[in-house]
C-alpha positions in Angstrom: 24.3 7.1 -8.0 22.9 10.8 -7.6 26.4 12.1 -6.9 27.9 10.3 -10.0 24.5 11.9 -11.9 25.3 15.4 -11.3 28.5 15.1 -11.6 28.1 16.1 -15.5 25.9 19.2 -14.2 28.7 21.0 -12.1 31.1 20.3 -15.0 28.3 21.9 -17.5 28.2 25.1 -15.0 31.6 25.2 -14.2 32.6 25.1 -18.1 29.9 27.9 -18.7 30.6 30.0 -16.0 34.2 30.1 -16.9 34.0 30.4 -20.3 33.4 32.8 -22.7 30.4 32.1 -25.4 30.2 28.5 -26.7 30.4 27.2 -30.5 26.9 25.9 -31.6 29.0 22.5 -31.5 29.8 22.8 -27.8 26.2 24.4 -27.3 24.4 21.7 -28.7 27.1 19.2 -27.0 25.9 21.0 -23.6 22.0 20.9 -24.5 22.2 16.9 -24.7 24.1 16.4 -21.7 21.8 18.6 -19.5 19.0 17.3 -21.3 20.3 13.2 -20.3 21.4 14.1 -16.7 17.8 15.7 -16.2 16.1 12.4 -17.5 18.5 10.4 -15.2 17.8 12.9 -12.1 14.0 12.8 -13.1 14.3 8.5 -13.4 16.7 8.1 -10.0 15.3 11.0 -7.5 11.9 11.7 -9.4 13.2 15.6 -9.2 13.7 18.0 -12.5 17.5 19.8 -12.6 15.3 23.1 -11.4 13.3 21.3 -9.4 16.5 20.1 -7.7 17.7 23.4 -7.7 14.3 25.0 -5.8 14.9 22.7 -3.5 18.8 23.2 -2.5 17.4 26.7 -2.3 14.7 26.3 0.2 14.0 28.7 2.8 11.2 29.0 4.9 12.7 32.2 5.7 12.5 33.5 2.3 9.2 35.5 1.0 9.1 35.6 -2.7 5.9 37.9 -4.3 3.1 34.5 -5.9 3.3 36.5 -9.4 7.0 36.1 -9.9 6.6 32.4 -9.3 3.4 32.1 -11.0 4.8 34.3 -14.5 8.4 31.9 -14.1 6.3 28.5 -14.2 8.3 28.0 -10.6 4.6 28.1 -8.6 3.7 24.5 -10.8 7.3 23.0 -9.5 6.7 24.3 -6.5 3.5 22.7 -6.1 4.3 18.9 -7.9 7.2 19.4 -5.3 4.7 19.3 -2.4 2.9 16.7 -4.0 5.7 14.8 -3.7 6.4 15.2 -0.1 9.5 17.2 -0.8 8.7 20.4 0.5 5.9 22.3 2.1 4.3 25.2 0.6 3.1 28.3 2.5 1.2 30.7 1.0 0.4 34.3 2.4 -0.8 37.5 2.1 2.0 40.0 3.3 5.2 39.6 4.6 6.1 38.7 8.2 6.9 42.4 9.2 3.5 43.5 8.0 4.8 45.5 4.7 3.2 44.6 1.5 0.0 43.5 3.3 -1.9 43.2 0.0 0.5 41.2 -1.9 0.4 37.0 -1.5 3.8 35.7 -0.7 5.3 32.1 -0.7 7.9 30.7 0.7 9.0 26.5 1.1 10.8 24.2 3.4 11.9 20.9 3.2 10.2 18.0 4.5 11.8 15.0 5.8 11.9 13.6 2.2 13.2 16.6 0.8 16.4 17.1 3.5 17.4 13.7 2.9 17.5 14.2 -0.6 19.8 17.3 0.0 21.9 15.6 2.0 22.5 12.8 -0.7 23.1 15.9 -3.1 
């Protein structure tokens, strides 16, 4: 069922990616589809289409500066994620090699939940 749910999704970003800019007919066409196969993601997997995408992204090698995710709304997801038992959230102040030692960083990896969900995907 998720396989046949994004199926739509990689047909909306391979027909954006390759064309040039939609009508407002095709644009609006787009909109509703994106807008159904995120309510049927959110119904079958209890994941958003970015939330989806944060986690096929995960990398608990990956440092990305709080205030970036904060500013983009991505901490929130980020956070309802972990609540979920998606991914786990690590917050810190620098990065591993000691630069930027005033700056709080984040970076998430996948839980149990969350690779088995990947692996569906």
């Amino acid at each position: 069922m998720i396989k046949k749910t994004l199926a739509p999704v990689l047909l909306i970003a391979a027909s954006l990616a390759g064309a040039a800019q939609p009508s407002e007919k095709e644009a609006k066409a787009l909109m509703r589809d994106v807008r159904r196969v995120d309510a049927e993601l959110k119904r079958d997997v209890g994941l958003s289409i970015r939330e989806t995408s944060l986690l096929l992204h995960e990398s608990s090698t990956t440092y990305q500066p709080k205030w970036v995710l904060e500013r983009s709304g991505d901490l929130k997801l980020l956070q309802r994620m972990e609540t979920k038992g998606y991914i786990r959230l690590h917050v810190q102040k620098g990065l591993p090699d000691g630069r930027q030692s005033e700056e709080e960083f984040v970076s998430y990896e996948a839980t149990e939940r969350g690779l088995l969900i990947m692996a569906v995907l």
